[in-house]
N, C-alpha and C positions, 0 to 999 in steps of 0.2 A: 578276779580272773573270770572271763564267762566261759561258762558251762555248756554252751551251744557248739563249743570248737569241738569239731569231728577231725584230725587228719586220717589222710589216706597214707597206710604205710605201702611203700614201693615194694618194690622185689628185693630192692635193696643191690645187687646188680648181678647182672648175667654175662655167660660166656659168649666169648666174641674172637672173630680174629685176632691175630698180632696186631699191632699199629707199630712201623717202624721208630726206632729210637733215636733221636739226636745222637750226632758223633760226640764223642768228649776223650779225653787225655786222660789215662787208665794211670794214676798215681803210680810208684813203684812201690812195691813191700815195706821200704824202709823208712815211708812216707808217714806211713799211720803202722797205728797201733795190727800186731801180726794176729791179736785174734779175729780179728773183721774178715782176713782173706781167708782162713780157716773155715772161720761158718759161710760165708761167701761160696764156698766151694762145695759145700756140702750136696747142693744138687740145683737141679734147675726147672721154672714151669716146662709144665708139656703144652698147657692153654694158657690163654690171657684172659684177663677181665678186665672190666670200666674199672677206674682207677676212680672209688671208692671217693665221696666228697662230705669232709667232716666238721663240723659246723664251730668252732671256737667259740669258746665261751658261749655256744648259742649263738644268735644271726649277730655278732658281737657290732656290724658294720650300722645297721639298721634298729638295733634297739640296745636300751642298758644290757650292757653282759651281764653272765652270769646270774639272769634274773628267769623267775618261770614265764615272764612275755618272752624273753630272745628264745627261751628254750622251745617255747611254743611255734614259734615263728620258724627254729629250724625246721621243725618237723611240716609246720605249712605246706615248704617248699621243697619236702623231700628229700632234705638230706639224708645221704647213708649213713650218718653218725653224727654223735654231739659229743664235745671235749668242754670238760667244767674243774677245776681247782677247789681243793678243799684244806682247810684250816681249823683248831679246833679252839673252841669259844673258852674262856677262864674258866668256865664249869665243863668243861670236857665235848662239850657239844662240835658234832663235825658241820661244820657249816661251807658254803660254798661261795667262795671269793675271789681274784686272785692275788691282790697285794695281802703282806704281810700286815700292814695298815690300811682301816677304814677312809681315811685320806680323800684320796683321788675318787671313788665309787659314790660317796656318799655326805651326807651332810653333817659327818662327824667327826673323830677324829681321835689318834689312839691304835694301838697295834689290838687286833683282833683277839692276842691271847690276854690279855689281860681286858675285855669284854665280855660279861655274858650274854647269853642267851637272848636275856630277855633285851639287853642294852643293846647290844645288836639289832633286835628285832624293833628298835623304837626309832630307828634312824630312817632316812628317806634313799633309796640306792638308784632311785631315776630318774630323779630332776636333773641332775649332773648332765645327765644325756638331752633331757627336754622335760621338761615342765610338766606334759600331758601324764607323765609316769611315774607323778611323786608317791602313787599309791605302791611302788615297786618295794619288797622288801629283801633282804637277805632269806635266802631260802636255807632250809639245811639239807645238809645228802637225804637225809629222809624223805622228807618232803619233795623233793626232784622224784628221786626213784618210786616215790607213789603217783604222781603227776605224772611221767611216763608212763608208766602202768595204765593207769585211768586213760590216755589217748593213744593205747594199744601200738605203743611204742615198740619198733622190732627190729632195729639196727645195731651200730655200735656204737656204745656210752666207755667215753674213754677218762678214767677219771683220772689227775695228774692230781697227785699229796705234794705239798709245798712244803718238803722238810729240809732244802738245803740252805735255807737261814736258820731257821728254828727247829728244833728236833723235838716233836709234837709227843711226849709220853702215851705210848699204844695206841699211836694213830693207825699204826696198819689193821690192827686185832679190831679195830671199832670200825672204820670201814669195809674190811670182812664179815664183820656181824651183819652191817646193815644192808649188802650188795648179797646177800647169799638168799636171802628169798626171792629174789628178783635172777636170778642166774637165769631160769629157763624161759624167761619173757625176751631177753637180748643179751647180747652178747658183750664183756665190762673186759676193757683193757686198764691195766693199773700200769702208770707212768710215772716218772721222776727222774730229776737229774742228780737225786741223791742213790747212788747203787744202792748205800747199807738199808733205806728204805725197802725196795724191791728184793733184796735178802730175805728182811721179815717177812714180807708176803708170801715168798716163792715156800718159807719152813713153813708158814703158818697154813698153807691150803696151796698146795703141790700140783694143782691145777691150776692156778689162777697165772693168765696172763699178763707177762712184765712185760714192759717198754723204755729203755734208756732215751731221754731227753740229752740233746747237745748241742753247743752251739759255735765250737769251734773244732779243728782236728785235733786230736789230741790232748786237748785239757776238756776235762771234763767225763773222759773216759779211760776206765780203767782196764786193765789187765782181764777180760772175765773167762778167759781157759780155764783158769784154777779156781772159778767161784760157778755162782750159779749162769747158764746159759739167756738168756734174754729171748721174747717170743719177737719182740718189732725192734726199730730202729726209728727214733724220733728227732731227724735233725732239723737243725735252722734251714730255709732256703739255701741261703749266702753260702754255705759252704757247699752246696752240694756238687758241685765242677771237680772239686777235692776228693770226693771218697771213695771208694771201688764200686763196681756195676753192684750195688744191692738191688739192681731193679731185673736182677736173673737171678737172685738168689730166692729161694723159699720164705726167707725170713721178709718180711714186711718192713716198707720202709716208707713211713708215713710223715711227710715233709710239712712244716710250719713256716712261718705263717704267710699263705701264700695269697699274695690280693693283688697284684700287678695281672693285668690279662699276660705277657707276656713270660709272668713266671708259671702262671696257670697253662700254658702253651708248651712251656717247658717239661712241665709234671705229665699231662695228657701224651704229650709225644713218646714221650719214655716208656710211656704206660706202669708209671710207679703206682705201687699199690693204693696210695692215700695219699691226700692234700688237705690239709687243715687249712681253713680258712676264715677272714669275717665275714666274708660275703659267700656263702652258698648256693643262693640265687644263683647269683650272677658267673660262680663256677658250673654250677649243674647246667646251663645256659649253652657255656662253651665247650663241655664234654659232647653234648648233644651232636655239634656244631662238627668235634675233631673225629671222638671217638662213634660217635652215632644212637649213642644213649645216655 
């Protein structure tokens, strides 16, 4: 990695007029699940903001994900935030991935929990993408969250735990340990599609922000009146026509994965609070474009 990368951290974004919202078909109650329209109601902006552009896996479109070049590349071009997946290594190590297996990423092969550290670490994770990046390795949360650090990193690091195949023994308590010295450099959203995940977190350090990941109505979300409250809402694109206005609610709703200009079109219009993307560039490009920053 060289050592000459300076980025320029933005503002990160600024208040701004409304931007009118696309129409859309307001589900009924009995559509979805009744705690949505509950927290839904709970109040509403007074101002708008630039709808927030968050780099998946790193510039996921333009370099190997999940590696410290994509991560670096977010930050290049300014993204207001970077989304990265964590798994932990056969010796407990949190590492950063997104398959359950090294497979697809890399030049190896094998589910990551039954890999260590070091085996992990001996694999190539950028040829896959092109050749020039065979020096790319698995990084660990560590290692991310000091790398940000050292490029004066100051947006939002949303970290997604991948416990709904494998239920990672004290994955929340280890990445709490290693995100806690790092709190007041940026701002760490902790995601999952597994609730009991984000339970642990929410008991384990009562401030940390949750985000429910989903990707259809109603399967995949559960009842959360009677459990703990949720700080975002992290859904697919594809369903979003489906769910109630969360883009007047307080609560955050930060839409995946969005790389069509035209679904990028969709998000900016509404003025939702977030868009997770592989392309950042080329989001940040078209906010300019709608929203005016």
């Amino acid at each position: 990695m060289q050592k000459s990368f300076s980025p320029a951290c933005p503002g990160w974004f600024l208040e701004r007029p409304g931007v009118p919202s696309l129409s859309y078909k307001t589900p009924r109650p009995g559509h979805f699940p009744a705690f949505i329209f509950r927290q839904c109601k709970k109040g509403f902006r007074k101002t708008m903001a630039y709808t927030k552009i968050i780099a998946h896996r790193g510039s996921r479109g333009t370099k190997p994900e999940n590696t410290l070049v994509s991560f670096q590349e977010a930050m290049a071009v300014h993204s207001d935030g970077i989304e990265l997946d964590v798994h932990l290594s056969k010796d407990g190590e949190v590492v950063v991935i997104h398959d359950e297996t090294v497979d697809w990423t890399t030049n190896g092969n094998g589910y990551v929990k039954d890999l260590t550290l070091k085996q992990l670490k001996d694999l190539d994770a950028g040829s896959w993408f092109d050749k020039k990046y065979s020096d790319c390795k698995i990084p660990t949360l560590q290692e991310v969250l000091a790398f940000l650090e050292e490029c004066r990193f100051a947006g939002v690091l949303n970290i997604e735990l991948k416990t709904d195949v494998f239920q990672y023994p004290e994955i929340e308590g280890k990445v709490l340990g290693l995100t806690e010295p790092y709190l007041s450099n940026f701002t760490i959203i902790y995601s999952s599609f597994h609730y009991g995940t984000l339970k642990k977190i929410k008991a384990l350090q009562k401030e940390a922000e949750i985000a429910l990941l989903f990707s259809e109505t109603g399967k995949n979300v559960i009842e959360l009146g009677q459990g703990v409250p949720v700080g975002g809402w992290h859904p697919k694109f594809s369903i979003l026509r489906s769910l109630p206005p969360f883009e007047t609610s307080r609560i955050p709703l930060r839409v995946w994965t969005v790389n069509r200009k035209v679904e990028m079109q969709v998000c900016l219009r509404r003025n939702i609070d977030s868009m997770i993307t592989d392309f950042p560039e080329r989001a940040l490009q078209l906010r300019k474009v709608i929203q005016g920053g």
